[in-house]
N, C-alpha and C positions, 0 to 999 in steps of 0.2 A: 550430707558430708559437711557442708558448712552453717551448720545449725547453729553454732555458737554464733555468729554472727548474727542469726536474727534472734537470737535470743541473747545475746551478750548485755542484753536490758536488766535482767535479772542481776549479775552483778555489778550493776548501779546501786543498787540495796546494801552494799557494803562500802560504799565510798559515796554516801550521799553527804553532801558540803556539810558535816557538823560544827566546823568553824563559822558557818555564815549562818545556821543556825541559832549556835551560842553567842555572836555578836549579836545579833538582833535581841536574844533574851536579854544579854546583861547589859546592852543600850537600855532599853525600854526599864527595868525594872532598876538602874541604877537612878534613870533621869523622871523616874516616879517619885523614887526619895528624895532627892531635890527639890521636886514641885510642890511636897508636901511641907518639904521645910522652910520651903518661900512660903506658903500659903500661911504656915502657923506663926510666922515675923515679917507679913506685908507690911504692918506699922513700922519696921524699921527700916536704915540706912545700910548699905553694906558699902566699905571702901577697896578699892581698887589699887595697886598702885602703876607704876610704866610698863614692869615686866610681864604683870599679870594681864594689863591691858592690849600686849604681843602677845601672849599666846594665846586671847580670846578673840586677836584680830587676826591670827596666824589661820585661827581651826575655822574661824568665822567665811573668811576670803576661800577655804578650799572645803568648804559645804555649798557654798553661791555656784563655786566654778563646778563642781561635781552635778548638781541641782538643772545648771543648765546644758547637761549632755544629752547624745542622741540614744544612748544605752540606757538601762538599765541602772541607776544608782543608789539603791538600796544598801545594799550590801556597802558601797562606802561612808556612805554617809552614815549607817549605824556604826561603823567601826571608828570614824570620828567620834560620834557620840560618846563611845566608849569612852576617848581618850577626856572631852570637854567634862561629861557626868563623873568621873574620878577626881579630875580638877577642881569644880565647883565641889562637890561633895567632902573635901579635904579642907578646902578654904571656909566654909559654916562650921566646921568640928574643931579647926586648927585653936581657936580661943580658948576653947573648953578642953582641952587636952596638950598640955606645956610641953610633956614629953614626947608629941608626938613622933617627928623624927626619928629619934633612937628607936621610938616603938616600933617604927614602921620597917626600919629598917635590922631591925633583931627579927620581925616575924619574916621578912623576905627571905631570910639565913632560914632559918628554921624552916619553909617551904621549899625553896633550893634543896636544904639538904633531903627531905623527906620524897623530892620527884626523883632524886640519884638514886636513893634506895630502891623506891618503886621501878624505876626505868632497870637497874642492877639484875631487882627482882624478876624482872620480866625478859633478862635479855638471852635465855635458853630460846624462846620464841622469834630471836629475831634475825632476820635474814644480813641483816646490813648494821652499822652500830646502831647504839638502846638510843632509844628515842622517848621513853617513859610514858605521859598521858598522849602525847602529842603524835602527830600520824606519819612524821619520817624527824631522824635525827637532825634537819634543821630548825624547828621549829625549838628541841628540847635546846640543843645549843642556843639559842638565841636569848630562850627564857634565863639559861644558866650564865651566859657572858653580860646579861642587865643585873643581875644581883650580885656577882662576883666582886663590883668593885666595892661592894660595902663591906667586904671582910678588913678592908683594911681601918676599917673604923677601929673596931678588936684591936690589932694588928699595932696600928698609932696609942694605943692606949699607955699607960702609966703602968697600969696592974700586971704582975708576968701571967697571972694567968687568962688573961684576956685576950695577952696576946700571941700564947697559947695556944687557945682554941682557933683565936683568927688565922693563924698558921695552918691550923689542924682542916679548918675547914677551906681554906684557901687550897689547900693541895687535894680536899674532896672531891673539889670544884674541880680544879682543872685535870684530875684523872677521869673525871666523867664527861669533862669534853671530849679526852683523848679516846675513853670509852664510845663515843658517839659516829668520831671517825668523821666531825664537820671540820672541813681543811676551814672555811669561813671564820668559825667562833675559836680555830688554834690561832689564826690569824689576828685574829680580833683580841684576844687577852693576851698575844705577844705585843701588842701597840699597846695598851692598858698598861702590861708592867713596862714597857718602855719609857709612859712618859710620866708614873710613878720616878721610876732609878733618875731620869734627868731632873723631874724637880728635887729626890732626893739630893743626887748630886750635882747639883746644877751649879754649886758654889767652886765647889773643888774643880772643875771641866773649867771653870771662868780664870781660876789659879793659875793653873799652866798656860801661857802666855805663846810657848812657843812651838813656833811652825810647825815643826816638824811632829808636834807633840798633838797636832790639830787635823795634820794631813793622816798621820798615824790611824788616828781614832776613826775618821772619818772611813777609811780604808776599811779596817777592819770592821766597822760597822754595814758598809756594804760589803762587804763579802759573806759576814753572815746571814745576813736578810736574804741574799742574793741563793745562798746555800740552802738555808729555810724554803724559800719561793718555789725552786725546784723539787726538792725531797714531795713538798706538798703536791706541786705538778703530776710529779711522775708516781704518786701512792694511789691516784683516779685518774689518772690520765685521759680514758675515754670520755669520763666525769667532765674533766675541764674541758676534755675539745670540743661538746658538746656545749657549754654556755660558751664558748665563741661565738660556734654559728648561730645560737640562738640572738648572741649581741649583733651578730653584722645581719641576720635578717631583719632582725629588728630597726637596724636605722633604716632599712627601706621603709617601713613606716614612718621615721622621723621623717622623711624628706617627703612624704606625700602632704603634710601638713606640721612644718615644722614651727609657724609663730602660734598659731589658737590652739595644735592639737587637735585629736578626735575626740577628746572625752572622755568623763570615768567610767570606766567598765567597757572599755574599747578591746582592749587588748585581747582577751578571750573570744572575739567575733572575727578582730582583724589577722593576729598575727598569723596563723597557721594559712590561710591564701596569701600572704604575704613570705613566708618561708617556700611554697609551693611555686611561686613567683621566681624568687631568689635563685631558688634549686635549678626550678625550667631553664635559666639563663644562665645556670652555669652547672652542669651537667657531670665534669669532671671533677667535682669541689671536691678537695680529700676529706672532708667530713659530713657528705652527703649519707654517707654509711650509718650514721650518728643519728640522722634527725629521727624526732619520732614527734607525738603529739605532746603540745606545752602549751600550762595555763598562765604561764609566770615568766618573766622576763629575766628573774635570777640576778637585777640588779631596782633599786628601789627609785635610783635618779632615771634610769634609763624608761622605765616604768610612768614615772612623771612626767616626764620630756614629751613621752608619744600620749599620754593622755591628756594633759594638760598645756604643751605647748612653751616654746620657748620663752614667750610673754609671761603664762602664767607658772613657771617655775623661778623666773627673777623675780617674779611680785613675794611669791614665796619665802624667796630665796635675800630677800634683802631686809623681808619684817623676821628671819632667824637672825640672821647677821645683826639687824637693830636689838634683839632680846639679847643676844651675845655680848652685845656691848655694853648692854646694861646691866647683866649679872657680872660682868668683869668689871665697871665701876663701882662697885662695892666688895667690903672683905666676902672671900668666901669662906664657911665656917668649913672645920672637914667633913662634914654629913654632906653638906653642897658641893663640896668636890668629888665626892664619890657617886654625886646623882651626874654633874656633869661628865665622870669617866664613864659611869652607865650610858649616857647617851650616847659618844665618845664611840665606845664597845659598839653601840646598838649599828651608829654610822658607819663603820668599818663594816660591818655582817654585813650590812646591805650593800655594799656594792658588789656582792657573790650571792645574793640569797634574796628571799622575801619576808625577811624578818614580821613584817607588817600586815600581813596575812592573818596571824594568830592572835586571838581577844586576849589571852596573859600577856603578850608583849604589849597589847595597846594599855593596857591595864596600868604596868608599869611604867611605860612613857607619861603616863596621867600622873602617876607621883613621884617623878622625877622633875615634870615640868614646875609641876606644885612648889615642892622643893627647892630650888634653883629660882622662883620668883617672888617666893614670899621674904619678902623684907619687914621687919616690926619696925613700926613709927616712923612709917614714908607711906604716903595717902598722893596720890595723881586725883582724886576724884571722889564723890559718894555719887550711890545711883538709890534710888529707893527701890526696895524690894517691891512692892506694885509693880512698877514698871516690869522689871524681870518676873516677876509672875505671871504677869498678859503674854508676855512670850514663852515661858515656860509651859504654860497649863496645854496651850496646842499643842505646840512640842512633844511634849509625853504623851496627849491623849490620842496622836497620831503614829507614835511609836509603839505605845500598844496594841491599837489596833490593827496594824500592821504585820507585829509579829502575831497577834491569837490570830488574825487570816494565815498567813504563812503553816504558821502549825498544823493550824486545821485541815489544811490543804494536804500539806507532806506527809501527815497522820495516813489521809485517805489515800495516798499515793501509796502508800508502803501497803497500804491493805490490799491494792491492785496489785501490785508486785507479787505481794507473799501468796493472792488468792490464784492470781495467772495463771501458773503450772498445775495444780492442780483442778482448776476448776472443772466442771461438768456444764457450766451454765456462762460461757465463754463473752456471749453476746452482752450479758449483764456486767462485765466487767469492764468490755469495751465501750458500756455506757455511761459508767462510773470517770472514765479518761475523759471521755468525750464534754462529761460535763463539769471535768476540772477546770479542761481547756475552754472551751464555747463561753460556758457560765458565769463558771467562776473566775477566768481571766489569769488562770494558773499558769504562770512563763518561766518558770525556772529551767535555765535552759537544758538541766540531764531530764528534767520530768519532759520536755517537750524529744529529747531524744529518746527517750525512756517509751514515749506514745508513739514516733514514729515509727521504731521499730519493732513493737508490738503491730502497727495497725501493717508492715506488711509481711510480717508472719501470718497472719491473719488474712493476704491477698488482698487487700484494699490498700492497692496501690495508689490512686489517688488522692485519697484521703493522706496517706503516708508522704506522698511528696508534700501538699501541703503546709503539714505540720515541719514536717524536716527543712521550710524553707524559710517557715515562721522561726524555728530554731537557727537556723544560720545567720543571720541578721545577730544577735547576739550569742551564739557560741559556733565555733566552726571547726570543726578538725578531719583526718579522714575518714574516721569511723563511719559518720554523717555521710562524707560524700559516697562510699560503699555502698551504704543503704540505698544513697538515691541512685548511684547506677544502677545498681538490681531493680530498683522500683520501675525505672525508665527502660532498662531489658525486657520486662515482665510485659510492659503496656506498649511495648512495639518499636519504642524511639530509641532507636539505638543510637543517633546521633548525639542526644541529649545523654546516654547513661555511656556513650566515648567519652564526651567532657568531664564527668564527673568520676569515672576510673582514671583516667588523664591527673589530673586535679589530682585525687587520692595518691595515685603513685607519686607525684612532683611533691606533694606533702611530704612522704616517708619512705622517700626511696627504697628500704629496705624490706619494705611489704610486701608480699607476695599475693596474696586478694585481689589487687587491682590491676597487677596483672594479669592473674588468671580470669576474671569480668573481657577483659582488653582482648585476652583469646577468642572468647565467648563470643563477642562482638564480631571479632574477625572470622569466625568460623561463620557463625550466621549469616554474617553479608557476601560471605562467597569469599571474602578479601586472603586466599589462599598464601600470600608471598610474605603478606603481616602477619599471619595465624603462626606461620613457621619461626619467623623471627623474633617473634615474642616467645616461642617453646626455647629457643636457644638462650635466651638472658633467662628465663627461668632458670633451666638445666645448670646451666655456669654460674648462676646467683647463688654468692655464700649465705649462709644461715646465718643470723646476727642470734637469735633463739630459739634453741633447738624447740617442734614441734610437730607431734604426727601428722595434724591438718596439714602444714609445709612439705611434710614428707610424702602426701599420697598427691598433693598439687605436681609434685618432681614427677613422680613415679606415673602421673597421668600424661604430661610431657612428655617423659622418655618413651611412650608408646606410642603417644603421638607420632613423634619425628621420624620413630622408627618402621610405621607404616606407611609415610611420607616417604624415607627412603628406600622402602619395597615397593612401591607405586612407581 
C-alpha cells in the first residue's frame, strides 16, 4: 500500500541537484583557464586596484568562513569559485578587448532574450509560470531581472533605433517576468525602474520646493507600493504565508547560535527539526497547514545570518559597504550603472528567494563585480603572477578532481537507480551502493537517502538506520524520518520509530504517513485510547493534496473507529 514510500528513491533520479552539479563543472573548468593563463605570463605583473582588492577580500573571507564549517562545503565553495573564476577571467582579457563591456553586455541581451523564447516555447508543459532552462520560475526570474537593467544602455543611446530595440526588448523582459508569475523579480524591476525615474527626475522633484507638493508625492508613492504589495500578497497568498513560517522557524536557528552561526551548508541538516521544533510548540500556528519540506530559506540575508553568524555577516557586510564606497568615489560610466542596478535587482530577489542557488546568476554577479571595479589608470598594488600561480595551480588541480570524483560517483548512482527496479540480480546492486558509500566515501546527502531507502525495501533495517543517520547530520527532512520509523517498527523499537513519526508529523503537519506509523505503533503496544484518537484527526484532517494513498489511509480509519464503536 505504501510502496511509494520505500521506493520514493527512484524519483530522486529526476531531481538530482544538477545545479550543484554544473557549479562544480563550471568552477573547476573556468579556474582551469585561469591557471593556465597564469602559467603562460608567470614572468609578469598583474595590477590590482581598491575595488578589485574588495571583491577578492569579500569572496576570500567567505571561502575561509565556509572552509571552516561542520557540513558539508563543497557546493559553496565551488559556487564562489564561480563568481572569483569569471572575475579573474575578465580582468586578464579586459586589455586585449577595449570593447568589452558593450560586448558583454549586448550578448547578455541576446541570451535573455533567446531563454524567454525557449521558456515561451516550452510553457504548454508547465504547471506554474515558464521557468525556461532553469528548474522553477525563480531561478528564470532572477537570470532575467540581472540583465534587464542593461537594456537601458540601448534605451540611453543617441540612435532612435537603438532605443527602439531597448524599449522593444525592455518590455520582452518584463512580459516574461509577468510570464513567470515571480511576485520577487515583479518586485524587483519595480525598484529598478524606480530608481531609474528618480535619478531621471531627480532634478525636477528637487524644483518643487513646497510642502504640500512633497507630502503629496510621498503619499501617493505609498499608496501605490502599498496597492502593489498586496495585489502580489493576495495572487499566492498560501505562497507568501508559507515563506513567513519558513522566516520565523528559521530565527529559531538564529538564536541557537547567533554571533559564529552553524555553518555553510548548515541549513539543509538543521532547519526542518528546527521547524518540527517550532510546530511542536505551537501547535495551533495558522500556518502550520502550510509547512512541508524546505531546502532554502527563501531569503539570501536570512540564510547568511544562520550560517554564518552575526559576526561573520558584518565582516561581510562592511568590505560590501567599503567596495560601495569606492565605486561611488569615482564617475560611474552608464555600463556601470547598469551592473550596479543589476546588482541592485539581484538584492531585492533575495530577500524573497534564493537567487544564489543557480551557477547563471553567480555567472553574472562575476561580471557585474568585474564591471563596477575595474577602473583604467588607478593601480592599489602589482602582485606577480608566480605568486598567484602557486596558489592557483592547487586550486584548480583540487577542483578538478573533486568534480571527475563527483561525476563518477553520480554516473554510478544513476546506474543503481535505473538498474534497481528492474534488476534480477538485486544483491549486486546493493553492492555497487554499499560501495559508493563504505569506499568511495560518496555523501551526497539524496544519494545517502537514495541507499537508505533502498536498503529497507530490501529488509535490512539496520544497515538502513545507519545510513539514514549518517544522512541526517547533513540533510534532514520527514521523508527520512518515515523511513526511520518503519525501519525502527520493523526491528521491534517501537519507542525509537514513536520519536521519529513524532518528529515527521511536527515537520509537516499536514502528512498523513506519520500518522498513520503513530496508529501502527499504538495498535501494536496495546495503547487502545491513542490508536482511537489518532483515527479521529485522521478522519477530520483536510487534504492539503488530493491522493489515493490519503484516501485508502481515511478509509482504513473510518473502519477502524467504526468497529471500535461496535465493540
Amino acid at each position: 500500500m505504501f510502496r511509494e514510500i520505500f521506493t520514493a528513491w527512484h524519483n530522486w533520479f529526476h531531481i538530482i541537484d544538477n545545479q550543484h552539479i554544473m557549479s562544480l563543472l563550471i568552477a573547476s573548468f573556468l579556474s582551469t583557464i585561469v591557471t593556465l593563463w597564469l602559467c603562460f605570463h608567470f614572468r609578469r605583473k598583474l595590477s590590482f586596484n581598491k575595488s578589485e582588492i574588495s571583491v577578492l577580500l569579500f569572496l576570500t573571507v567567505l571561502v575561509l568562513w565556509s572552509v571552516l564549517s561542520d557540513f558539508p562545503f563543497g557546493g559553496t565553495v565551488s559556487r564562489i569559485g564561480i563568481v572569483l573564476s569569471v572575475f579573474f577571467l575578465l580582468k586578464v582579457i579586459y586589455g586585449k578587448i577595449p570593447t568589452l563591456f558593450h560586448s558583454a553586455s549586448t550578448v547578455m541581451l541576446w541570451i535573455g532574450l533567446a531563454e524567454i523564447l525557449y521558456a515561451t516555447a516550452c510553457s504548454r508543459n508547465e504547471a506554474t509560470g515558464i521557468r525556461g532552462h532553469f528548474d522553477n520560475p525563480a531561478g528564470f526570474a532572477a537570470f532575467l531581472i540581472m540583465i534587464l537593467p542593461y537594456c537601458f544602455l540601448l534605451i540611453g543611446s543617441r540612435n532612435r533605433y537603438k532605443r527602439w530595440t531597448g524599449l522593444g526588448i525592455l518590455a520582452v523582459f518584463v512580459t516574461g517576468l509577468i510570464l513567470s508569475e515571480s511576485r520577487a523579480g515583479i518586485v524587483s524591476v519595480l525598484c529598478v525602474i524606480s530608481i531609474i525615474l528618480y535619478q531621471r527626475y531627480r532634478d525636477f522633484t528637487r524644483s518643487k520646493q513646497s510642502p504640500k507638493f512633497r507630502i503629496g508625492f510621498l503619499t501617493a508613492s505609498l499608496i501605490l507600493l502599498t496597492t502593489i504589495f498586496t495585489a502580489l500578497y493576495f495572487q499566492k497568498k498560501a505562497s507568501a504565508n508559507g515563506r513567513l513560517l519558513i522566516w520565523r522557524a528559521s530565527m529559531e536557528l538564529l538564536r541557537e547560535k547567533p554571533i559564529s552561526g552553524h555553518g555553510a551548508g548548515s541549513f539543509q541538516a538543521l532547519y526542518m527539526p528546527s521547524q518540527a521544533k517550532f510546530l511542536g510548540n505551537h501547535q495551533d500556528h495558522p500556518l502550520s497547514f502550510l509547512a512541508d519540506n524546505t531546502k532554502h530559506p527563501f531569503n539570501e540575508y536570512l540564510g547568511a545570518l544562520i550560517q554564518y553568524g552575526i559576526l561573520g555577516f558584518l565582516a561581510l557586510g562592511c568590505i560590501a559597504l567599503l567596495f560601495y564606497k569606492q565605486i561611488r568615489a569615482v564617475h560611474l560610466s552608464p555600463v556601470k550603472r547598469c551592473a550596479l542596478l543589476s546588482l541592485t535587482a539581484l538584492a531585492v530577489f533575495s530577500l524573497f528567494s534564493y537567487p544564489l542557488y543557480y551557477y547563471a546568476i553567480l555567472c553574472l554577479v562575476g561580471i557585474d563585480l568585474f564591471i563596477l571595479s575595474n577602473q583604467q589608470h588607478t593601480s592599489f598594488g602589482h602582485v606577480p603572477i608566480w605568486i598567484l600561480t602557486l596558489i592557483s595551480i592547487p586550486v584548480s588541480s583540487w577542483a578538478v578532481f573533486y568534480t571527475a570524483k563527483q561525476l563518477q560517483m553520480t554516473s554510478k548512482w544513476e546506474i543503481c537507480m535505473k538498474e534497481y527496479p528492474h534488476s534480477t540480480n538485486r544483491p549486486a546492486i546493493i553492492s555497487l551502493y554499499s560501495e559508493l558509500y563504505l569506499k568511495k566515501n560518496f555523501y551526497d546527502p539524496l544519494f545517502l537517502y537514495n541507499y537508505g531507502a533502498v536498503l529497507n525495501n530490501e529488509s535490512l533495517y539496520h544497515q538502513s538506520i545507519q545510513v539514514l543517520n549518517h544522512c541526517r547530520k547533513i540533510y534532514d527532512d520527514a521523508d527520512v524520518q518515515i523511513i526511520q520509523a518503519d525501519n525502527f517498527y520493523q526491528i521491534g523499537n517501537y519507542q525509537a520509530a514513536e520519536q521519529h513519526a513524532v518528529q515527521a508529523a511536527q515537520m509537516c503537519p499536514n502528512r498523513f504517513l506519520p500518522l498513520y506509523y503513530l496508529w501502527k505503533i499504538f495498535q501494536k503496544n496495546g495503547r487502545k485510547q491513542e490508536a482511537i484518537a489518532i483515527a479521529e484527526v485522521i478522519v477530520q484532517k483536510p487534504i492539503k493534496v488530493e491522493n489515493i494513498e490519503i484516501r485508502k489511509i481515511k478509509l482504513i480509519m473510518q473502519k477502524f473507529l467504526l468497529q471500535e464503536n461496535d465493540s
